[in-house]
Residue frames as qw, qx, qy, qz and C-alpha x, y, z in Angstrom:
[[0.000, 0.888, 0.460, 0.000, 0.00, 0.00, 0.00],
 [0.362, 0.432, -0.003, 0.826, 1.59, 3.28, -0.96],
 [0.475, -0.473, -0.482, 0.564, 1.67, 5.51, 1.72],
 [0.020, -0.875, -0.235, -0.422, 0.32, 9.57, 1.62],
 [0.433, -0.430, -0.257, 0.749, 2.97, 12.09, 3.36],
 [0.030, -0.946, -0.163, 0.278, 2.09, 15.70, 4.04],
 [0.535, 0.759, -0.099, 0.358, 3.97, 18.09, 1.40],
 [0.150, -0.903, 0.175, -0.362, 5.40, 19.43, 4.03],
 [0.679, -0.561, 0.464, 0.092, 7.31, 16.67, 5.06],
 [0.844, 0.472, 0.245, 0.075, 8.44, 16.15, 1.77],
 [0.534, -0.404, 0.267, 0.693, 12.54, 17.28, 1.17],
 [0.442, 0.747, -0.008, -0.497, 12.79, 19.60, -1.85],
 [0.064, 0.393, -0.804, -0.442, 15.01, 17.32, -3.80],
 [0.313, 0.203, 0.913, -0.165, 11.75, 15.08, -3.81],
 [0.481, 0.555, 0.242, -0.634, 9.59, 17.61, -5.58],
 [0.277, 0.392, -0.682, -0.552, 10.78, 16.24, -8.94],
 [0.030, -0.088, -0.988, 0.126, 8.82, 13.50, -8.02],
 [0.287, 0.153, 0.323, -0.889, 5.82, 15.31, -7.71],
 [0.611, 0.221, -0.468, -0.599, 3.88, 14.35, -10.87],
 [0.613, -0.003, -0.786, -0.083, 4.45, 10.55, -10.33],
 [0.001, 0.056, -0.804, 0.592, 3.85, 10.77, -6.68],
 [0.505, 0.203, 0.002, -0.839, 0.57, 12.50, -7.47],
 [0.617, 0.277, -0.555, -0.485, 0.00, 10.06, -10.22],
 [0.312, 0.081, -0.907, 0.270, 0.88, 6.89, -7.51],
 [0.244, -0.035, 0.473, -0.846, -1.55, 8.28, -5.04],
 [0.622, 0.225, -0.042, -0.749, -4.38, 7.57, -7.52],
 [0.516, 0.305, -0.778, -0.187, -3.17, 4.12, -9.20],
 [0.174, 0.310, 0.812, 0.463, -5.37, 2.17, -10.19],
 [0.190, 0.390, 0.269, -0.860, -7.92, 4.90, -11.09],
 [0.621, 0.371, -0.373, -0.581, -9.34, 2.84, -14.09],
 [0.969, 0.219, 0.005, -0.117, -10.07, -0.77, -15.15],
 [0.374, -0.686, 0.595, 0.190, -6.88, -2.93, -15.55],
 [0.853, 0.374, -0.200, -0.305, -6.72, -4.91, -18.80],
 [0.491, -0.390, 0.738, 0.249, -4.49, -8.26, -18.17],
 [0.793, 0.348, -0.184, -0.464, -4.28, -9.81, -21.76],
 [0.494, -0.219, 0.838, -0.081, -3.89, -13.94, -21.69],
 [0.120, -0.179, 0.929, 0.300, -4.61, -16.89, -23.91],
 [0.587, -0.279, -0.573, -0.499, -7.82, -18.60, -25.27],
 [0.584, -0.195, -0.008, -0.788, -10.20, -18.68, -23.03],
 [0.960, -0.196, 0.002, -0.202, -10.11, -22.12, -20.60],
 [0.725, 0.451, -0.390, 0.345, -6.71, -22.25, -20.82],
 [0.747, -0.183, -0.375, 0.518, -3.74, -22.38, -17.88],
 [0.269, -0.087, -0.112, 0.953, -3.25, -18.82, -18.08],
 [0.236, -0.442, -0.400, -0.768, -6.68, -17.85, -18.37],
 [0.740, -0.535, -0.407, -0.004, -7.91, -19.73, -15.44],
 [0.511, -0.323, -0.389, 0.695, -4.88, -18.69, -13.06],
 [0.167, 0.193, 0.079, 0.964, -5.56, -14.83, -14.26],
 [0.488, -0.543, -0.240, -0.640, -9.37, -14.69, -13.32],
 [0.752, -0.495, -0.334, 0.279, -8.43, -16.56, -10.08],
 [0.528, -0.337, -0.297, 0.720, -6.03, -13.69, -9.34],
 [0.056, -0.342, -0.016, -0.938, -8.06, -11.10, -10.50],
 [0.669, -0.628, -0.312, -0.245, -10.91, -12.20, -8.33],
 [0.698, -0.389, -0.333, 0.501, -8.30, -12.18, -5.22],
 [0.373, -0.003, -0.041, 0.927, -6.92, -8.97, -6.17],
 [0.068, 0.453, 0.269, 0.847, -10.05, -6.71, -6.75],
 [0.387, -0.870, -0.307, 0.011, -10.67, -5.99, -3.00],
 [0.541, -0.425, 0.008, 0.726, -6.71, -4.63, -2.55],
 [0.442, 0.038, 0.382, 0.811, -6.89, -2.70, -5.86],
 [0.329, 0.499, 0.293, -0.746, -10.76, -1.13, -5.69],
 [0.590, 0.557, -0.318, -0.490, -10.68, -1.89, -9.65],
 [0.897, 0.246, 0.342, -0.133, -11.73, -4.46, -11.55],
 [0.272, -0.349, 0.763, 0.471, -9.05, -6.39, -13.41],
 [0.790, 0.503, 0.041, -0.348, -10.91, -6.89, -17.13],
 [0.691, -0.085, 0.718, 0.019, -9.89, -10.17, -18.35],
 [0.704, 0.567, -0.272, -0.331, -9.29, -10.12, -22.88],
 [0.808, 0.018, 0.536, 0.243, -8.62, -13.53, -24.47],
 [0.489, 0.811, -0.051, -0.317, -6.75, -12.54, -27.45],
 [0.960, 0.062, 0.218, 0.166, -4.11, -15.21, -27.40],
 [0.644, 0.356, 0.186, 0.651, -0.82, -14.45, -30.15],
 [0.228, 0.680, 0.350, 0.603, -2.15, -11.28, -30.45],
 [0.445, -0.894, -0.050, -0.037, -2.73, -9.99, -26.69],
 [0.697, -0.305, 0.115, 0.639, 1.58, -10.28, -26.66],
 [0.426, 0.467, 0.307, 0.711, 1.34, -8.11, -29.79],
 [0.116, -0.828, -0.206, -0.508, -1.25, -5.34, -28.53],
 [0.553, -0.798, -0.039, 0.237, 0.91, -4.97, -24.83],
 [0.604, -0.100, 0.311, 0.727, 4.09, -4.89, -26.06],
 [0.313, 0.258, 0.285, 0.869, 3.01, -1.60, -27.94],
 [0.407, -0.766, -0.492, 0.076, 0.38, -0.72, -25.06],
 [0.070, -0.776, 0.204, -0.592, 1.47, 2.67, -22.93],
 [0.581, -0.056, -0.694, 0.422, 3.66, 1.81, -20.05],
 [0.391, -0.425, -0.021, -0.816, 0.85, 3.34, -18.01],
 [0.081, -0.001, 0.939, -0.333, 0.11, -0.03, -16.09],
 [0.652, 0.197, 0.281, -0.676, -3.50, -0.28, -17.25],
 [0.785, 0.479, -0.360, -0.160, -2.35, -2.86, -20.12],
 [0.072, -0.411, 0.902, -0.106, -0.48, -6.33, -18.93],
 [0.563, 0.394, -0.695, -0.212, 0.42, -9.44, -20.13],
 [0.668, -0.289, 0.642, -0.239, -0.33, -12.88, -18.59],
 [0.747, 0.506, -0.376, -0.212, 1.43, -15.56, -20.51],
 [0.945, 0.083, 0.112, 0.295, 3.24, -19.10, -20.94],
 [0.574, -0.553, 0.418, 0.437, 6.88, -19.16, -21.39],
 [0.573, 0.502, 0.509, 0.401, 6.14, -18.97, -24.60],
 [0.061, -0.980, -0.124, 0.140, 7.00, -15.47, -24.52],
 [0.180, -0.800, 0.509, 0.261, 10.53, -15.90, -23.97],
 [0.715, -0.059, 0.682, 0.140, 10.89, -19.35, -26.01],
 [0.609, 0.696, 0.315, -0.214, 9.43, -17.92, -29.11],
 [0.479, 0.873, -0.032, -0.086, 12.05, -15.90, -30.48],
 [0.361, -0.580, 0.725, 0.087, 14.02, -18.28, -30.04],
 [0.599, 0.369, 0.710, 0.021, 12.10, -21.13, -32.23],
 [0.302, 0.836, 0.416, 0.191, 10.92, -18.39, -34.91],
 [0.397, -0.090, 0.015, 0.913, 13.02, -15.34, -36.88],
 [0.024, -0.328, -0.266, -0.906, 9.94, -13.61, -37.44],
 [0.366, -0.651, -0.608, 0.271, 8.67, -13.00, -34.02],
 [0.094, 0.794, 0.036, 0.600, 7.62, -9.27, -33.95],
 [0.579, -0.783, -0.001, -0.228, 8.62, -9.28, -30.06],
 [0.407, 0.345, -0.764, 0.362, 11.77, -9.23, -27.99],
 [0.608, -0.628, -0.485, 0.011, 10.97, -10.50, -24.10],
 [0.428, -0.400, -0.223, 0.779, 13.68, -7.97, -22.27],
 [0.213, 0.134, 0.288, 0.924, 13.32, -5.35, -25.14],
 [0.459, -0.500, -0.354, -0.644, 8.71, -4.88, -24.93],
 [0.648, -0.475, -0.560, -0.204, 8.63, -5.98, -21.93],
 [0.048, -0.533, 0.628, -0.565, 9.34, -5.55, -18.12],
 [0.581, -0.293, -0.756, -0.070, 8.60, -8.65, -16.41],
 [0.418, -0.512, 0.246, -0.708, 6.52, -8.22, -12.88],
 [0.455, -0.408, 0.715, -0.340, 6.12, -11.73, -11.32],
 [0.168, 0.141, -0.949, -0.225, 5.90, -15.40, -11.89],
 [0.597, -0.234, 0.209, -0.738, 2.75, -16.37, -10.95],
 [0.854, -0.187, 0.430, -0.226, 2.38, -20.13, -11.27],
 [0.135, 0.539, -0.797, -0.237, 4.31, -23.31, -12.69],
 [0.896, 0.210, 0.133, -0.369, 2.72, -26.61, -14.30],
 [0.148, -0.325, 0.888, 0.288, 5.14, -29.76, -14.53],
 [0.842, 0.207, -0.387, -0.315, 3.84, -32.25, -17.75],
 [0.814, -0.146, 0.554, -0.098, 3.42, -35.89, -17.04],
 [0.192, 0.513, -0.672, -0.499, 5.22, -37.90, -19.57],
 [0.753, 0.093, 0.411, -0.506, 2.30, -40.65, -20.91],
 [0.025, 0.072, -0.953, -0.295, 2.09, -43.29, -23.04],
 [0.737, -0.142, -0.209, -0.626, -1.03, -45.05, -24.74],
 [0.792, -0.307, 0.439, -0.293, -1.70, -48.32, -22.11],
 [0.904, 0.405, 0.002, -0.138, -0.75, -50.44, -25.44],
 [0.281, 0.771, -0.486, 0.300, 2.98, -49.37, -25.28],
 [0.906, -0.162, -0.352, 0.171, 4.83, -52.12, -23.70],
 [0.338, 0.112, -0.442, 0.823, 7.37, -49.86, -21.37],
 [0.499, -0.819, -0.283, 0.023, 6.07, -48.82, -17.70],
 [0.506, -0.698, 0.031, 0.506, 9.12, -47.06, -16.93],
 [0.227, 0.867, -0.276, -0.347, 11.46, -43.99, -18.44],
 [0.392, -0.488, 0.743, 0.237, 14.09, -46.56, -18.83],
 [0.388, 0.200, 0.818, 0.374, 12.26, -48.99, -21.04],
 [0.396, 0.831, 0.303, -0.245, 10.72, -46.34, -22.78],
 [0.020, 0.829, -0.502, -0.246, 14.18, -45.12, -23.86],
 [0.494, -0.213, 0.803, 0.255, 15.39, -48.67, -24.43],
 [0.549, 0.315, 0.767, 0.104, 12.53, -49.46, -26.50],
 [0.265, 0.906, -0.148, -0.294, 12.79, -45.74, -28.59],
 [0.138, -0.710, 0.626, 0.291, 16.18, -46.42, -29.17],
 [0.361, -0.015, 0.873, 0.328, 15.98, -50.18, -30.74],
 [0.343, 0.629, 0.686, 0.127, 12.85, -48.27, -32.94],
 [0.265, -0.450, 0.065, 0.850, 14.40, -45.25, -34.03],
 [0.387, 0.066, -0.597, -0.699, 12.16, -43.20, -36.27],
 [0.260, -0.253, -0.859, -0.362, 9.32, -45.57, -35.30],
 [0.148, -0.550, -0.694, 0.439, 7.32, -43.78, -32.27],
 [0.196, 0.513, 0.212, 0.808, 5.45, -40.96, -32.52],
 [0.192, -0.516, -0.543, 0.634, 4.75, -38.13, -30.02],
 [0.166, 0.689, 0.530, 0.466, 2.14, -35.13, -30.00],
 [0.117, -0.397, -0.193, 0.890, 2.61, -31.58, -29.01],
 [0.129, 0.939, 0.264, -0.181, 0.59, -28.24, -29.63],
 [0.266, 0.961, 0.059, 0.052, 1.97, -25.59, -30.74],
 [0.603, 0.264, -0.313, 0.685, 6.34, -24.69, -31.26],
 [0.407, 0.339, -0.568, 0.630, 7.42, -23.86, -28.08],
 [0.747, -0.460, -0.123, -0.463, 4.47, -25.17, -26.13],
 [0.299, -0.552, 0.774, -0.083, 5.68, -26.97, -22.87],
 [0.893, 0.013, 0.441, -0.085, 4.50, -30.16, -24.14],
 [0.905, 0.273, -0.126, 0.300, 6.95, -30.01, -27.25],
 [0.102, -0.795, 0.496, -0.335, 9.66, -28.17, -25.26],
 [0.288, -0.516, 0.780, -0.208, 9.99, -31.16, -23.01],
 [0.933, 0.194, 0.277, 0.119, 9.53, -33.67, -25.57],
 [0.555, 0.758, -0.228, 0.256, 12.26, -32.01, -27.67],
 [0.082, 0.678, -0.636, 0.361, 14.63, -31.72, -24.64],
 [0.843, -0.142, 0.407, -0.323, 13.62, -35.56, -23.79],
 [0.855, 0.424, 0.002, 0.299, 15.06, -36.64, -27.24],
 [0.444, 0.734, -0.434, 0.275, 18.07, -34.67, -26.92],
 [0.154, -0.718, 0.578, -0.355, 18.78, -35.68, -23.72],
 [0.822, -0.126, 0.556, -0.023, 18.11, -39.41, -23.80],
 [0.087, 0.483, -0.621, -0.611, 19.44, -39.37, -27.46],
 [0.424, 0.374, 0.819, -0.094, 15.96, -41.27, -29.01],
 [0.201, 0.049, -0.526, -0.825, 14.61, -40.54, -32.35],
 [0.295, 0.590, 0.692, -0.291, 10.46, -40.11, -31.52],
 [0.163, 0.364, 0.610, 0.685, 8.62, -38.67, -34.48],
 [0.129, 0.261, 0.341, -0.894, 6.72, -35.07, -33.69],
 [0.162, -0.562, -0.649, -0.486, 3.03, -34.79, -34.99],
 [0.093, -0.070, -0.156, 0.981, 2.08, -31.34, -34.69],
 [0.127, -0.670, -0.726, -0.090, -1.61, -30.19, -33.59],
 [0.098, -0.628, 0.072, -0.768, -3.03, -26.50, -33.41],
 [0.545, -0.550, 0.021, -0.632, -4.46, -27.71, -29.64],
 [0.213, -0.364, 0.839, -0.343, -3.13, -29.61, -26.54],
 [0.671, 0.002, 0.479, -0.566, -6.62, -30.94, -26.59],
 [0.856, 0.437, -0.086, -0.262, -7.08, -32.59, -30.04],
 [0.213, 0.453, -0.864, 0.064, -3.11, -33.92, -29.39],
 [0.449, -0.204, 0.725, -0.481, -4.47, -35.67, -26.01],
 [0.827, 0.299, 0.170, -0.445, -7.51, -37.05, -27.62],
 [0.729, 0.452, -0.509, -0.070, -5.14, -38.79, -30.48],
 [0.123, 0.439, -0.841, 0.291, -2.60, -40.33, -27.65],
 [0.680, 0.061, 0.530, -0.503, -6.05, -41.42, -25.77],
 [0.844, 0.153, 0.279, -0.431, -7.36, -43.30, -28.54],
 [0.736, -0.413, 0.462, 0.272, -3.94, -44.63, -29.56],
 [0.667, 0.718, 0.156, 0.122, -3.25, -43.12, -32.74],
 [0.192, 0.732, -0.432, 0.491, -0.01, -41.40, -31.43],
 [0.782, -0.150, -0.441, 0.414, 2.36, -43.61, -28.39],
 [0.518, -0.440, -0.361, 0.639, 3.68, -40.65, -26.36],
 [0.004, -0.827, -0.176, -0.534, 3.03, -36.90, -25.24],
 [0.281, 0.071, -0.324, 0.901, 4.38, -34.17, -22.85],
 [0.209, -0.716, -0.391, -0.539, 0.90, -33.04, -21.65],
 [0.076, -0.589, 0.322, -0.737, 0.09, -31.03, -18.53],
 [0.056, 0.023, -0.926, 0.373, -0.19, -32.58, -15.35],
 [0.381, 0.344, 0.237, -0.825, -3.59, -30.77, -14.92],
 [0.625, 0.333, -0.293, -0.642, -5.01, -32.41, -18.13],
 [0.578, 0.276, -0.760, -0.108, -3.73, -35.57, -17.89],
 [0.074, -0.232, 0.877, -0.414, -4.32, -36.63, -15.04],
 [0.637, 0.156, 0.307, -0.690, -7.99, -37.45, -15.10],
 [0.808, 0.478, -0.282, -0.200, -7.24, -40.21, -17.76],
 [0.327, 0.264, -0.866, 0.270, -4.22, -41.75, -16.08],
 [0.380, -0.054, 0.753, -0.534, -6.46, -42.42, -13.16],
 [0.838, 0.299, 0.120, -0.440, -9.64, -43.82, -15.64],
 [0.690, -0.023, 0.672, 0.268, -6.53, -46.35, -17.37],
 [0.673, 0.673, 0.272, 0.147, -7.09, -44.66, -20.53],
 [0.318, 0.849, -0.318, 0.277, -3.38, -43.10, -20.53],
 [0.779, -0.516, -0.177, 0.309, -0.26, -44.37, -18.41],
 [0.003, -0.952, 0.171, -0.255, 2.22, -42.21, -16.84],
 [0.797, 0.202, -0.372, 0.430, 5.93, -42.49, -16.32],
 [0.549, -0.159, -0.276, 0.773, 6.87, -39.87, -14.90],
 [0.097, 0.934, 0.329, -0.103, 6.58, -36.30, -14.06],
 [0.715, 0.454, -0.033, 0.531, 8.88, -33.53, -15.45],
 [0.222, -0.895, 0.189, -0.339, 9.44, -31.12, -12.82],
 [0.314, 0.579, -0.709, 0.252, 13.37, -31.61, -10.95],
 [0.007, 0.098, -0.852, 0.515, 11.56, -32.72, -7.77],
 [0.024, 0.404, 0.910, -0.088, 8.52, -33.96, -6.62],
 [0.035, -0.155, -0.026, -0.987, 5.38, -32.51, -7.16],
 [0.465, 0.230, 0.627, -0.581, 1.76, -31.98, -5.55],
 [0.580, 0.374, -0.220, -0.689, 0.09, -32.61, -8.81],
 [0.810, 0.199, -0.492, -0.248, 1.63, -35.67, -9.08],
 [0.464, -0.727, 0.252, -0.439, 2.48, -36.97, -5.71],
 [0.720, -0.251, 0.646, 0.032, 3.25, -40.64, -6.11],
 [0.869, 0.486, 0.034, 0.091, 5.01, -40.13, -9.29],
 [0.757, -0.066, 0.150, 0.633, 8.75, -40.93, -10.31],
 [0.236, 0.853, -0.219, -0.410, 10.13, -37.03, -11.43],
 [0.875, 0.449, -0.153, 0.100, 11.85, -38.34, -15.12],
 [0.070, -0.719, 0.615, -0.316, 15.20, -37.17, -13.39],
 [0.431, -0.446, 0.733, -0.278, 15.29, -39.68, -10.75],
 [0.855, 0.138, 0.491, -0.091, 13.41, -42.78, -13.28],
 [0.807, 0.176, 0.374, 0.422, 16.45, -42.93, -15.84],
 [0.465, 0.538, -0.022, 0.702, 17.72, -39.12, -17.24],
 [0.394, -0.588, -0.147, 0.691, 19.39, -37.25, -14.31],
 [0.305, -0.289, 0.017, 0.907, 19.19, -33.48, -14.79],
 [0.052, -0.359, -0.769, -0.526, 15.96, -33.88, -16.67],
 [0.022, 0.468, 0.535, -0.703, 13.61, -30.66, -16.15],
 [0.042, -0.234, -0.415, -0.878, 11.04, -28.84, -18.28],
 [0.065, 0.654, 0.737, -0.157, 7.79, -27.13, -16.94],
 [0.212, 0.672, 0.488, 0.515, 5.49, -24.83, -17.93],
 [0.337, -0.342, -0.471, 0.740, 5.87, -21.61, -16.65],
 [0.206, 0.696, 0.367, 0.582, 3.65, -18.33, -16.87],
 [0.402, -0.407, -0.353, 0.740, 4.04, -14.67, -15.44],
 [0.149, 0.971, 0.158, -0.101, 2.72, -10.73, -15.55],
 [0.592, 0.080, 0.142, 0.789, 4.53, -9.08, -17.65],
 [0.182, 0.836, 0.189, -0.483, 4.07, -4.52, -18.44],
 [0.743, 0.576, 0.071, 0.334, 5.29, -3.20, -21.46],
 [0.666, -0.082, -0.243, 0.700, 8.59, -2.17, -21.46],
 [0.122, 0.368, -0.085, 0.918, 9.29, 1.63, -19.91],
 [0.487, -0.708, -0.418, -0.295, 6.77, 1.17, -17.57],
 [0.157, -0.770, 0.373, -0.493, 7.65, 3.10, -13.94],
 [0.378, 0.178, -0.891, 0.181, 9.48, 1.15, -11.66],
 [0.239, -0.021, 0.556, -0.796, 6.78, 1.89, -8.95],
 [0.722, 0.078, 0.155, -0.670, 3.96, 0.50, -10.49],
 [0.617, 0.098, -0.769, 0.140, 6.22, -2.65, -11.08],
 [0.274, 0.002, -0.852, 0.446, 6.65, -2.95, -7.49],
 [0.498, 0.002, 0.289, -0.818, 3.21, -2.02, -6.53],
 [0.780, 0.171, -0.408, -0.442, 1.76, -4.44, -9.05],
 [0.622, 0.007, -0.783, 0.004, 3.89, -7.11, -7.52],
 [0.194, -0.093, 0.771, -0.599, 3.22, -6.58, -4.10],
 [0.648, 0.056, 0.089, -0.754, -0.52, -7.04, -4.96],
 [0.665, 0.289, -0.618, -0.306, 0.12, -10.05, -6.95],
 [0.410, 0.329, -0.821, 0.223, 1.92, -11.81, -4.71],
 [0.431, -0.115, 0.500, -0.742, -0.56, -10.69, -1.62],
 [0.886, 0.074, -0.050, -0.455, -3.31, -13.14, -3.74],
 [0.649, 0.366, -0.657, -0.112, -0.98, -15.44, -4.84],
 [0.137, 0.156, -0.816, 0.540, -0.05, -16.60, -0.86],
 [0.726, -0.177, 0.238, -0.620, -3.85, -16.88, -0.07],
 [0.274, -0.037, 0.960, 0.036, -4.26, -20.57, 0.78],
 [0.584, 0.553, 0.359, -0.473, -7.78, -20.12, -0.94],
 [0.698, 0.639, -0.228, -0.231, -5.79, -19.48, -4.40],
 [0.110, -0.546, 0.821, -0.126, -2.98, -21.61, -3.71],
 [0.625, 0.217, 0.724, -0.195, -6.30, -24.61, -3.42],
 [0.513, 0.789, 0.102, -0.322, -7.44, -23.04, -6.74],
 [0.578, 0.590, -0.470, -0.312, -4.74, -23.42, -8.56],
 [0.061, -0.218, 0.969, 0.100, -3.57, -26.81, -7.65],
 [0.587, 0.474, 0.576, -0.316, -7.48, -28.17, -8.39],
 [0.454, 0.824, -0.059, -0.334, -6.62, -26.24, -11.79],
 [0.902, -0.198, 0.122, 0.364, -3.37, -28.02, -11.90],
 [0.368, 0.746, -0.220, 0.510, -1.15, -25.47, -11.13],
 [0.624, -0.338, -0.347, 0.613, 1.55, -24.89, -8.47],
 [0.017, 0.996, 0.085, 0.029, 1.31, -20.84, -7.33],
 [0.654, 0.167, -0.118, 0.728, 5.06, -19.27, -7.88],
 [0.224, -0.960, -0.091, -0.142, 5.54, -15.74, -6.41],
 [0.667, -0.419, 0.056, 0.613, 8.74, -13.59, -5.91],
 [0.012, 0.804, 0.048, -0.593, 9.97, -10.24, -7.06],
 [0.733, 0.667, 0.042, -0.128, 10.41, -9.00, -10.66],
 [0.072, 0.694, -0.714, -0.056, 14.47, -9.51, -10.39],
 [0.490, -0.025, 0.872, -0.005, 13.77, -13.68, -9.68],
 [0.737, 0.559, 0.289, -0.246, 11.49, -13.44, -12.96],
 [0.414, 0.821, -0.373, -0.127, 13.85, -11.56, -15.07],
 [0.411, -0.513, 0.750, -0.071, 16.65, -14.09, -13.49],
 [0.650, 0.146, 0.745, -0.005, 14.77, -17.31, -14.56],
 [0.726, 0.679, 0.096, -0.044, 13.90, -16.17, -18.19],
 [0.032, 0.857, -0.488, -0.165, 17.34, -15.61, -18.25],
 [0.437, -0.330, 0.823, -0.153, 18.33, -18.78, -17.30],
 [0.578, 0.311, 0.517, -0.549, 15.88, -20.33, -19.14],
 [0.495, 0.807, -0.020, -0.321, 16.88, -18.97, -22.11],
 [0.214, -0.795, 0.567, 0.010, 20.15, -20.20, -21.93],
 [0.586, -0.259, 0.697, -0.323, 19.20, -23.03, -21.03],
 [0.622, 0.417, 0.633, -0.197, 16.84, -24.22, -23.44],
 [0.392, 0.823, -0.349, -0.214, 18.37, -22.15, -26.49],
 [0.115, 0.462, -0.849, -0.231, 20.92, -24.89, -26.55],
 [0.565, 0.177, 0.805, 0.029, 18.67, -27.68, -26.79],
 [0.683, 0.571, 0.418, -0.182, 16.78, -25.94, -29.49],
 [0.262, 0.757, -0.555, -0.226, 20.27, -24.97, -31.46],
 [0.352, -0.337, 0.871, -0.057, 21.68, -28.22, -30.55],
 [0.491, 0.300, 0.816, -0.053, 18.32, -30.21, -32.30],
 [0.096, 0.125, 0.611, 0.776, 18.15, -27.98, -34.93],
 [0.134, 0.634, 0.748, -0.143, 14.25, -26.72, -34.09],
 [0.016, -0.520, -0.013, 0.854, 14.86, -22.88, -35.04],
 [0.460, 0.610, 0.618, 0.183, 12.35, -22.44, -38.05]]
């Protein structure tokens, strides 16, 4: 909460401050447009769960626009006013890395403002596939090279992110078969037209418990609540194996640093209710929270990271 001192206690090298103090006093003094994915998605669902948490600290309604691709396009060139921010997948920073003709940089449009939640993928199999473990999944890739096939969504969804950095790091030649929609992949691995997928824990799980999918593992470094009394792929046969989904608020770049660190305090205030904290693991999500230097930190990192798998495997289009 931003705090109201008497002019008069105000030093006179502060008055240059005036305007924005003024201007801080008032903030939020309008609507707050977050823009996020299609509608039912991971980052839709965690965003209306933290605008509903946030809109008794902030007095103003957080307005919610699905506009998918496009909502990265229309912040990124938004006024760094804070009334215009970005809730999005890691697909932000992955993109322009996959693709030369991404109209966005992530450091350059943006200023990043907090993580907000993280979503390890189960790594499944249809029930038909003879291997119950990573190990004899890998064995049996490897003596059928070229002969499995796995399904992802979209380039540099997490589900083919950590199938791509599954082949490089177990060195297995699985065949990609690309779908516009996580949903219409699933549906093909369900009815056994496609052998293996990188879906979200959150989707998949409702099917590994009905038998109609089996699960090896999960991809997050250590255990997780989503999957509680699964193997993490690390510890069932590739040490060092990690890939989850990750999504965060982003402003457009030049925004004031003060209504970064206002924004995150707010964020983070919902994010630590145990109320949304239930909410998003029911949603299958894990809540993340921490200041906008640990965000900026991990995309770094991230980038790094995962830029050599996709240089290394050749995936840049």
């Amino acid at each position: 909460m931003l705090i109201r001192l008497p002019l008069w206690l105000c030093p006179a090298g502060m008055m240059v401050f005036g305007a924005g103090m003024g201007y801080a006093q008032n903030y939020p003094d309008k609507p707050i447009r977050v823009y996020t994915t299609g509608a039912g998605g991971a980052s839709d669902v965690a965003t209306r769960i933290m605008a509903q948490a946030m809109s008794g600290s902030f007095a103003q309604r957080m307005v919610v626009e699905n506009r998918a691709i496009v909502g990265v396009e229309i912040v990124a060139a938004a006024p760094p006013d804070g009334y215009s921010l970005l809730h999005y997948s890691n697909v932000i920073w992955l993109m322009p890395l996959l693709r030369s003709n991404v109209s966005w940089d992530p450091f350059r449009d943006f200023v990043p403002i907090v993580l907000t939640q993280s979503t390890p993928n189960l790594l499944v199999v249809h029930p038909s596939l003879p291997v119950k473990t990573v190990r004899e999944l890998i064995n049996f890739a490897k003596a059928r090279p070229g002969k499995l096939n796995y399904a992802s969504s979209s380039t540099g969804a997490g589900n083919h992110v950590a199938a791509e950095l599954f082949k490089a790091m177990a060195g297995v030649d699985i065949v990609r078969i690309n779908y516009k929609g996580a949903g219409v992949a699933l549906n093909d691995v369900i009815s056994g037209q496609i052998q293996v997928m990188f879906p979200s824990a959150g989707s998949a799980t409702q099917y590994v418990k009905a038998g109609r999918l089996r699960a090896l593992a999960v991809t997050s470094l250590g255990p997780s609540a989503l999957a509680p009394d699964m193997p993490t792929v690390a510890a069932a046969g590739l040490p060092g194996y990690e890939s989850v989904s990750m999504t965060g608020m982003f402003a457009p770049a030049k925004t004031p640093d003060w209504i970064i660190r206002e924004l995150n305090q707010e964020i983070v205030l919902a994010l630590r209710k145990p109320e949304v904290k239930e909410r998003f693991l029911n949603s299958g999500m894990e809540v993340a929270a921490g200041s906008p230097e640990d965000f900026a930190a991990t995309i770094k990192s991230e980038m790094t990271r995962v830029g050599k798998i996709i240089s290394d495997a050749g995936l840049r289009e």
